[in-house]
Structure formats: C-alpha cells, structure tokens
MARVOMAR-583187 format. One line per 2 residues: number of its first residue (from 0); their letters; for each residue x, y, z of N, C-alpha, C, O, CB. Coordinates in steps of 0.05 Angstrom, whole numbers. Glycine has a CB too. Example, Ala and Ser with C-alpha at 12.3 -4.5 7.8 and 13.67 -1.06 7.14 Angstrom:
<sites>
0	as	264/-114/156/246/-90/156/264/-66/156/285/-66/169/226/-89/181 | 257/-45/142/273/-21/143/258/1/157/268/23/161/282/-12/114
</sites>
This chain:
<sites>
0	xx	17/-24/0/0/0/0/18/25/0/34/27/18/-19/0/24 | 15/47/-21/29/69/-17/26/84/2/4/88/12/28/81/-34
2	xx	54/97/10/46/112/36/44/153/26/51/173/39/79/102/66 | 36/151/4/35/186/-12/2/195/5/-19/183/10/31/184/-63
4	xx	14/220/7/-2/224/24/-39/227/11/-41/224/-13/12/247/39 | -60/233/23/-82/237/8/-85/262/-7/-73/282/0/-101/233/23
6	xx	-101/262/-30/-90/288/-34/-120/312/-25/-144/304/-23/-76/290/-72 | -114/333/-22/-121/351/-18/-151/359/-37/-170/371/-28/-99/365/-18
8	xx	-149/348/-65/-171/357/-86/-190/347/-82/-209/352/-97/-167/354/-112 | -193/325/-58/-210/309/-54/-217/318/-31/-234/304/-20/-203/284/-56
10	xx	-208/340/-17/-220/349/10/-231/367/21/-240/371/44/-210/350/24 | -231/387/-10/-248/404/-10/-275/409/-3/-291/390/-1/-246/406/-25
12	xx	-280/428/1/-319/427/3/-324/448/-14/-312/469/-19/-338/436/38 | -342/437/-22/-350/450/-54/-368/473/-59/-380/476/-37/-364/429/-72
14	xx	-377/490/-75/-391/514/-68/-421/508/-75/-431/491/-90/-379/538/-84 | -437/533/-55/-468/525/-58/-485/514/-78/-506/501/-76/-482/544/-54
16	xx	-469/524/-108/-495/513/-131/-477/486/-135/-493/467/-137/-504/538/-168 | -457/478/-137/-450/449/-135/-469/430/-116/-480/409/-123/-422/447/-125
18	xx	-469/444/-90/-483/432/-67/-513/427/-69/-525/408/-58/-480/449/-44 | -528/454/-89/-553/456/-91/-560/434/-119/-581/422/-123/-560/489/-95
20	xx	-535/433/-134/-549/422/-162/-542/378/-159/-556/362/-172/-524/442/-199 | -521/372/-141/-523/350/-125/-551/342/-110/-558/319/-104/-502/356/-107
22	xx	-563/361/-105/-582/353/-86/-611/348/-101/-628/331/-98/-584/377/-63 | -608/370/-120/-634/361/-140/-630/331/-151/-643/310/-149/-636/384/-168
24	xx	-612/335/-160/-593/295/-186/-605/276/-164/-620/258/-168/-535/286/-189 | -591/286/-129/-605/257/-115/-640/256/-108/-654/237/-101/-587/252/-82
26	xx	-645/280/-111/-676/269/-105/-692/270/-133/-716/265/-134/-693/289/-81 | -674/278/-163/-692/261/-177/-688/240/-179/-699/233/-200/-698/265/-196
28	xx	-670/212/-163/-663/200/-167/-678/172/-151/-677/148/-154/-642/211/-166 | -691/188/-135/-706/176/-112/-698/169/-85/-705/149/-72/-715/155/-120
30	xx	-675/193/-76/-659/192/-56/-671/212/-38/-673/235/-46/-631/196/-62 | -678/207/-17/-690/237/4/-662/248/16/-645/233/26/-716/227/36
32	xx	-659/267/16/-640/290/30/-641/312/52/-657/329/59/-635/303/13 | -625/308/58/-621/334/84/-598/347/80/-579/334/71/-617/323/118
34	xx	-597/374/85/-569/385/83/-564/402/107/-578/421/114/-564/402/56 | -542/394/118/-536/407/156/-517/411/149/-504/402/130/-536/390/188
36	xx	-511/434/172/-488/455/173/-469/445/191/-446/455/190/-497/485/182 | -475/423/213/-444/416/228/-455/386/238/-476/378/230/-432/443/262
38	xx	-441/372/253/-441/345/255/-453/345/278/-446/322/284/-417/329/253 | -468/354/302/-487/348/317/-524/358/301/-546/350/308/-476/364/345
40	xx	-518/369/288/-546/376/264/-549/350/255/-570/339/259/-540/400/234 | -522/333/239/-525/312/230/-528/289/248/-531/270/232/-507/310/216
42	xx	-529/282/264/-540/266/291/-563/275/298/-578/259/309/-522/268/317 | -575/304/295/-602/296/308/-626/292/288/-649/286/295/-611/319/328
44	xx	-614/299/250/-631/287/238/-638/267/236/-660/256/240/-630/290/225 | -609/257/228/-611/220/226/-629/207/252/-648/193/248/-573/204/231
46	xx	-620/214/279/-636/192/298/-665/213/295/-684/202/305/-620/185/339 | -671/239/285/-702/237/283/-718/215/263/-742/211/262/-711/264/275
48	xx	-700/205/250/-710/190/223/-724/155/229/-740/141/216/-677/188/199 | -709/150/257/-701/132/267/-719/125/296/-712/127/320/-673/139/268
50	xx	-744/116/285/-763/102/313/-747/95/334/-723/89/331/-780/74/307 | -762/96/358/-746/85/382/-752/50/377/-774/39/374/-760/100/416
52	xx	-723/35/376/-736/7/392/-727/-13/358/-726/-37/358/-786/10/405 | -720/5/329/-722/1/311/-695/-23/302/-681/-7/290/-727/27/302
54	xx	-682/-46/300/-660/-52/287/-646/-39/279/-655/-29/258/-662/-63/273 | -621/-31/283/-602/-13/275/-579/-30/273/-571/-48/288/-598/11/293
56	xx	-569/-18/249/-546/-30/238/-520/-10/233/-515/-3/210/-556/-43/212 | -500/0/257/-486/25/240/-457/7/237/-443/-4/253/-483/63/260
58	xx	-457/12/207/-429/-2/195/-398/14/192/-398/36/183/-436/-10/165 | -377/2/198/-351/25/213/-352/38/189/-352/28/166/-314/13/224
60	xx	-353/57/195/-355/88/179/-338/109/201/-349/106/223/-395/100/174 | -320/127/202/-310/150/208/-328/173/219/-326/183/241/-298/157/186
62	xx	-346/179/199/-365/197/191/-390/186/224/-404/200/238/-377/191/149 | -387/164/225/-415/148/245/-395/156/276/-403/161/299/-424/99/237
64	xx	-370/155/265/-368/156/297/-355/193/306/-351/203/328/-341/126/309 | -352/201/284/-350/227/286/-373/251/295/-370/270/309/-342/232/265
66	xx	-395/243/281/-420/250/282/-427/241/315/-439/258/328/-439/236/256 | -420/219/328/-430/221/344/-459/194/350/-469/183/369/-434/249/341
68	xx	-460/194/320/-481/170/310/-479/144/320/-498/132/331/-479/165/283 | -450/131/314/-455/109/324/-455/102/354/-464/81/362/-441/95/313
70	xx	-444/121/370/-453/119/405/-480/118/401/-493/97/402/-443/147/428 | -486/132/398/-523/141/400/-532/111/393/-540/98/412/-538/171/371
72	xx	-533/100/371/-550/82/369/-543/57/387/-561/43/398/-552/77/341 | -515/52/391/-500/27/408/-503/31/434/-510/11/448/-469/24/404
74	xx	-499/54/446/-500/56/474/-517/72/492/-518/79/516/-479/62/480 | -535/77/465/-559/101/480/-583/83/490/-600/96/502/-575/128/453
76	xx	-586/66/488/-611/39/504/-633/50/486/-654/54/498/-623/40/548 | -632/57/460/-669/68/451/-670/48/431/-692/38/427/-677/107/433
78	xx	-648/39/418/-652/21/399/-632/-7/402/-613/-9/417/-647/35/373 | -645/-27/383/-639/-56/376/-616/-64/367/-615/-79/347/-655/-64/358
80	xx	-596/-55/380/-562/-48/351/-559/-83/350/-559/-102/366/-515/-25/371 | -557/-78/320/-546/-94/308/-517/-105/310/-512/-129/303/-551/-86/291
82	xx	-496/-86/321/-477/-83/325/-467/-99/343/-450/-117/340/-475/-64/326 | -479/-91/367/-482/-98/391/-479/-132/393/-462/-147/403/-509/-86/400
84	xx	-507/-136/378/-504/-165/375/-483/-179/360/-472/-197/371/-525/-173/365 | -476/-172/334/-452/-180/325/-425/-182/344/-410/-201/345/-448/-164/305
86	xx	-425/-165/352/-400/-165/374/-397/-200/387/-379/-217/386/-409/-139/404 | -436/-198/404/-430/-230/423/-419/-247/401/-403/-263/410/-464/-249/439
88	xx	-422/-250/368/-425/-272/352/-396/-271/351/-379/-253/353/-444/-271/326 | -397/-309/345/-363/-321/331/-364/-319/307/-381/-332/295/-352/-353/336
90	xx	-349/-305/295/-346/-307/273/-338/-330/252/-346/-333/228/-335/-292/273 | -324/-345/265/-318/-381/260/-345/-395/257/-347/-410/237/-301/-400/291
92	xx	-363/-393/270/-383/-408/279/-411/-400/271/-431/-415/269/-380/-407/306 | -409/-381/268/-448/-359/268/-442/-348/244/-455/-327/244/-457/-327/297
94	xx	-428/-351/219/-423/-326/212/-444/-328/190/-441/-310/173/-392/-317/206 | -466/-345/185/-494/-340/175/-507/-328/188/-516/-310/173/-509/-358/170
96	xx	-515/-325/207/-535/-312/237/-521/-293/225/-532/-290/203/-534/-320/277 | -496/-272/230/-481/-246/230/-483/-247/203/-462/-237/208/-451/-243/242
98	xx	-487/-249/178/-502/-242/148/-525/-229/156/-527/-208/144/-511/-267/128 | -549/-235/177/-573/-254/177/-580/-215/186/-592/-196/175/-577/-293/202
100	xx	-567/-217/207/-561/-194/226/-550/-167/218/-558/-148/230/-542/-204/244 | -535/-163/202/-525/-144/189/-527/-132/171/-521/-109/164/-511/-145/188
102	xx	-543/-157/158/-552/-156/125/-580/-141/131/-584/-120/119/-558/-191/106 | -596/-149/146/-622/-151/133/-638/-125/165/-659/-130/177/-637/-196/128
104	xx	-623/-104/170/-644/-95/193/-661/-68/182/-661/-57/159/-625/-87/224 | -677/-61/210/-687/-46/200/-684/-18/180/-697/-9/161/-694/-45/214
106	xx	-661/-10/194/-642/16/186/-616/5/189/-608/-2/211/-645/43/206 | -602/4/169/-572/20/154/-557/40/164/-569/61/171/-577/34/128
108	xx	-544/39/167/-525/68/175/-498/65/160/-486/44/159/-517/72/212 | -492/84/152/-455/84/137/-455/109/126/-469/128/132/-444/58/109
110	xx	-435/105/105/-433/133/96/-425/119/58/-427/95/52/-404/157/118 | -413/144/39/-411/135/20/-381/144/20/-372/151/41/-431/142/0
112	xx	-365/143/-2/-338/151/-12/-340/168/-37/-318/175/-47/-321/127/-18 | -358/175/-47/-373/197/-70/-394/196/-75/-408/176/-74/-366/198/-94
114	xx	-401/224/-85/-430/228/-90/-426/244/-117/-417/267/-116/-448/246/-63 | -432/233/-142/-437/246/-163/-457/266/-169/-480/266/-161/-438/232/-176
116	xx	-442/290/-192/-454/314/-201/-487/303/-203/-507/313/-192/-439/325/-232 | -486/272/-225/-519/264/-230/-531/249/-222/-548/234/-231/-527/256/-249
118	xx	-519/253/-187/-543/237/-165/-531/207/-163/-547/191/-156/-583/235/-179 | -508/197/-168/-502/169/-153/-482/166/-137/-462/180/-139/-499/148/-168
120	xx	-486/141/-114/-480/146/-91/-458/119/-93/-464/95/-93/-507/148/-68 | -430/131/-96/-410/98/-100/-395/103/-65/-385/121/-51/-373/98/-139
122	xx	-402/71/-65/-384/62/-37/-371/32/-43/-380/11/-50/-405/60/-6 | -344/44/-35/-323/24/-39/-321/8/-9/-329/17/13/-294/40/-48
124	xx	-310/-20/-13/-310/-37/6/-287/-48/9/-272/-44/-10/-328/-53/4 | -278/-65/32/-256/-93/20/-277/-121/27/-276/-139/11/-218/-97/44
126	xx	-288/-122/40/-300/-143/47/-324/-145/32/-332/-165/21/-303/-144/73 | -336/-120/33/-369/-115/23/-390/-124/42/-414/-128/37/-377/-131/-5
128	xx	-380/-125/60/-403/-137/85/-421/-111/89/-439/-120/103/-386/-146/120 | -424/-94/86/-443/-71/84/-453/-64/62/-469/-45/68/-433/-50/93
130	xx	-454/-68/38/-457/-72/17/-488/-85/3/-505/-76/-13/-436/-86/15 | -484/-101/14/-519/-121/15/-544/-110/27/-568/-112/20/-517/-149/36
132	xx	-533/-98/47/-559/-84/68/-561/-55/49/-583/-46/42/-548/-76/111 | -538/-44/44/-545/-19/27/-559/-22/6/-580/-10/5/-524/-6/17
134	xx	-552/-38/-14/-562/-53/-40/-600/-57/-42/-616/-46/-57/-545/-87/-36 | -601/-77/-19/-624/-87/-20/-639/-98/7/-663/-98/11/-620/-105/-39
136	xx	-612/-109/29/-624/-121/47/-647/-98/72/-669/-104/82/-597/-137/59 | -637/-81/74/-642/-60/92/-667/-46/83/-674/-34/63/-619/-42/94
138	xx	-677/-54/106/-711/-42/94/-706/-8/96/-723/3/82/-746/-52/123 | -694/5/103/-686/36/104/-655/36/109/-641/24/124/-703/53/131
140	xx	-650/57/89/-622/66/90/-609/89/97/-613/101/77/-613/63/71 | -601/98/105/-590/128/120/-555/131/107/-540/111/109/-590/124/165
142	xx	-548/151/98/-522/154/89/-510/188/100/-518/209/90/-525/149/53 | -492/186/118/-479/218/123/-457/215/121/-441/200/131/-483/233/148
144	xx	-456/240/103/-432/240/79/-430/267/81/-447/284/78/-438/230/46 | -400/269/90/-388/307/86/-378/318/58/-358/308/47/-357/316/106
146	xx	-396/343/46/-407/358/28/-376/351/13/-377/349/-12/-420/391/37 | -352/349/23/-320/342/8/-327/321/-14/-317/325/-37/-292/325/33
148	xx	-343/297/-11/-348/282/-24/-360/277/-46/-362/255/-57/-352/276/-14 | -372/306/-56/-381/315/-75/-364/310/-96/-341/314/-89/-387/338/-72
150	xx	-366/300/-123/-354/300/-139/-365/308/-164/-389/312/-169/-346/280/-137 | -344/311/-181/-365/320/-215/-382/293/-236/-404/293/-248/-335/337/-243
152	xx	-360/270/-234/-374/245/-255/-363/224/-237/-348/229/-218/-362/242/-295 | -369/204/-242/-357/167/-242/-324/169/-246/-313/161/-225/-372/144/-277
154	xx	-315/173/-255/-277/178/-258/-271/188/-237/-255/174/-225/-262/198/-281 | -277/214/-224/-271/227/-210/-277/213/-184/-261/211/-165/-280/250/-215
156	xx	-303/201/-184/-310/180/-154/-294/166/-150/-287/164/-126/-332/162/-152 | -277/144/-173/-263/122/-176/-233/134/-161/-221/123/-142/-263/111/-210
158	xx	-224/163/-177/-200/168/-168/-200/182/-136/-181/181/-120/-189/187/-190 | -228/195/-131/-227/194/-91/-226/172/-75/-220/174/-52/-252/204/-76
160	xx	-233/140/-89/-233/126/-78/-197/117/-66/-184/117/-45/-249/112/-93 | -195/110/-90/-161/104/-102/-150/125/-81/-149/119/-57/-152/114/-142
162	xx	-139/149/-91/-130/166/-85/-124/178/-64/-103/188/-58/-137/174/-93 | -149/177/-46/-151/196/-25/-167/172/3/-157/166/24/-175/229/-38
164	xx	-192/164/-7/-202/147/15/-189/123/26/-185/118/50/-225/138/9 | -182/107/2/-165/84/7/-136/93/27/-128/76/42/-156/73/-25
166	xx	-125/113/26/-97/118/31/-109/119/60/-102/99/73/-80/146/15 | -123/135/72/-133/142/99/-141/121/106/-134/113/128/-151/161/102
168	xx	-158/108/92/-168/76/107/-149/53/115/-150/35/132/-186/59/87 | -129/61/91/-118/33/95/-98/44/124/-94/28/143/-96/18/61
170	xx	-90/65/126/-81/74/161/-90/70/185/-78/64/206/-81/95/166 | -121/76/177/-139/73/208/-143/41/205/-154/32/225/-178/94/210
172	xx	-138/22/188/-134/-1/183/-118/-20/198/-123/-41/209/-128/0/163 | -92/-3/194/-72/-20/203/-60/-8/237/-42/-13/253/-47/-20/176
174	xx	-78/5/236/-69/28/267/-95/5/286/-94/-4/309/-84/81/263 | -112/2/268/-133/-2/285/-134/-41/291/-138/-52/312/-165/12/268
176	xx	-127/-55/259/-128/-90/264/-92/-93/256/-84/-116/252/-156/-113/234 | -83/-83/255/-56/-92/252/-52/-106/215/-33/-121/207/-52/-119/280
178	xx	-81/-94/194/-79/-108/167/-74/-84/152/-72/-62/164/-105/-126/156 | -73/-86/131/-82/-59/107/-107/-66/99/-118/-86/107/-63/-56/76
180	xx	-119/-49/83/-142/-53/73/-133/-54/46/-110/-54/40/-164/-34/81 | -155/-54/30/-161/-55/-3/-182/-46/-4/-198/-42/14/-162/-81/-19
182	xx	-184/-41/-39/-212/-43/-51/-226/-68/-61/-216/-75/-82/-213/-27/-71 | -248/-87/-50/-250/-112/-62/-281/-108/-71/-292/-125/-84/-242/-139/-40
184	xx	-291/-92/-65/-312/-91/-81/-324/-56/-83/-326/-43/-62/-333/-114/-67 | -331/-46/-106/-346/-18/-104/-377/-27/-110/-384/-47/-123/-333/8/-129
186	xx	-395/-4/-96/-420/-13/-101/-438/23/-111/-440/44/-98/-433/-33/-67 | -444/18/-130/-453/49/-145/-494/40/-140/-505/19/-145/-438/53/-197
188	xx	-505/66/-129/-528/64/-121/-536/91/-142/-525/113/-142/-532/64/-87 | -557/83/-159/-557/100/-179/-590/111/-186/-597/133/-193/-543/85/-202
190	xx	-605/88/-181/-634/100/-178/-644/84/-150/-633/63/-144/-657/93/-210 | -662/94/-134/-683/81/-113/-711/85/-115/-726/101/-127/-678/91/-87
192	xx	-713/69/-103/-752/70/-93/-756/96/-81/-740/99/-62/-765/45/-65 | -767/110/-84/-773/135/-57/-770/128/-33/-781/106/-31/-800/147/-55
194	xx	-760/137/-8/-765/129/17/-754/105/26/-760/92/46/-789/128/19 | -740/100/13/-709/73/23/-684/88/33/-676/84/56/-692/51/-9
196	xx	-672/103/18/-656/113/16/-655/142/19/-663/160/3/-650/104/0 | -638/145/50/-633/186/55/-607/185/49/-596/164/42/-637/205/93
198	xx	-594/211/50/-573/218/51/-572/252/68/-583/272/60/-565/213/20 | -554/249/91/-557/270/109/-525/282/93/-502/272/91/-559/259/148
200	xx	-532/299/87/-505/324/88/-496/340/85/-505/360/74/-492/326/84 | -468/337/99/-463/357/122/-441/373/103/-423/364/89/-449/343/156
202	xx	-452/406/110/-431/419/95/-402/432/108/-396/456/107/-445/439/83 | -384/404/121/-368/404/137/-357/378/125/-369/361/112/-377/406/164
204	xx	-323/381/134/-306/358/116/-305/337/148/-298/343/171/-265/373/97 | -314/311/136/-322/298/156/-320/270/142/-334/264/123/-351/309/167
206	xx	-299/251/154/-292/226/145/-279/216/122/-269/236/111/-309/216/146 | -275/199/110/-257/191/90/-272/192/63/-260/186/43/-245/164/97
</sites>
C-alpha cells in the first residue's frame, strides 16, 4: 500500500450551486435528502428519522463515529443495535446468523466515498459486508456524507476512492487490526424507490 499522502482535491468542500445542483440529481433520483451545517445537526436528523426500539445496523464508517451516531445508536438503550449483537457472535461459527443480522435490519447506517454531479452514490468496500444491506437487504437506509465528497462524474469518484479514501483507510486499518485494507468490491447506487434511501449532508469535511 502506498504511503503518498491523500491528496487535498479530494477534501475540498465545494460551493453552494454544486451543493444545490447535487441535491436536486439525488432526489430526482429517488434519494431523500437533508443538508446540515455541522455534525451534531447531523446526529439529530438522522436519529429523528429513526423510531425508538427500531433494528439498527451502523457499519464502521469515520463519519458514524464522528457525528456522534454510532454511540447514540449502540450505547444510547433506545434502539436494537445490530452491532451490539454481532459483537456477542463467533465469527468461526455464526457467521450466517451475522449475514442474517447485518444484512437484513431495519435501518442501515454508513456513509458513501462519492456522491456524483448526476445523483449516484459509490461506496467502496474490501470485504463488502455492508454492501448487501445498502443494496437491497435493509428495509431503510441512512447515508452521512461530508459535502468534500461531492464529486463532478464516475472517474472522479473512482479516483477519490483510489486516491484519497483508500490511503486514509488503509491507516486507520492497520493502526486499528494490525492489516491494510483494499478495494475488493465498489457498489454504485444510482436510482431508488422513494423512501429507502436518505442521505444526510453535512456541509463540513467529515470522514474519509
């Protein structure tokens, strides 16, 4: 894994009619949106979105624990974390139950790695274990993503991935399990059903 640093073109936050004309692309797209000004705004939309008592699933994301998000749902006693339970599970042993569990809850939580000029939402993986529930398994999806992530087309998403997200991940990677990461799977979300899929964001540079 190269150690060059991330670069900067990717960390920008981008100006209002970029911000405004992103936001139209995702909700003609069938994506509902919010746009907040700092990362406790973004915590109290998301858990307004979010019944008490509901399956929650928040997948390691930066952005979830920056926001403040993933305490809230894991250690605030209002909801069902998914998380939580994965933790008791062996992974040797259960690791259908932990598909079963992760894949399929009520609400989603993560974030993306770009958001294109014409409304699609690419998130890169190594494992893709979050991937499925975004896709399809997850009866509601929630995505908070800092406004940096904005991009102009598909090339440009591919090269924030490469470029800039991967380099930072694969650090908090090896700081955090002692591995590197990769890219082993990207997943591009390009049209939805109405009302599956939010996207909260924040016009603040916030996660990878």
């Amino acid at each position: 894994m190269t150690t060059t640093p991330a670069s900067d073109r990717f960390n920008t936050l981008p100006d209002d009619e970029t911000v405004a004309a992103t936001v139209v692309a995702l909700e003609e797209h069938g994506f509902g949106v919010d746009v907040v000004d700092g990362l406790d705004a973004a915590r109290v939309a998301v858990l307004a979105r979010i019944p008490k008592g509901s399956s929650v699933m928040t997948n390691t994301s930066v952005t979830l624990q920056e926001t403040g998000i993933a305490d809230a749902i894991n250690d605030g006693g209002q909801y069902d974390s998914a998380r939580n339970k994965l933790n008791e599970l062996d992974f040797a042993t259960q690791l259908a139950e932990m598909k079963a569990i992760g894949g399929q809850p009520d609400y989603a939580l993560g974030s993306v790695h770009a958001v294109t000029r014409d409304g699609a939402l690419v998130i890169a993986s190594a494992s893709g274990s979050q991937l499925a529930s975004y896709a399809w398994g997850a009866a509601n999806v929630i995505f908070v993503v800092g406004a940096q992530k904005l991009v102009p087309d598909p090339e440009a998403a591919r090269e924030r991935i490469y470029e800039h997200s991967l380099i930072l991940e694969d650090a908090r990677a090896y700081a955090a399990y002692g591995m590197n990461s990769y890219v082993g799977k990207i997943l591009e979300i390009h049209q939805e059903t109405p009302g599956r899929i939010h996207v909260v964001l924040i016009r603040q540079v916030v996660g990878f």
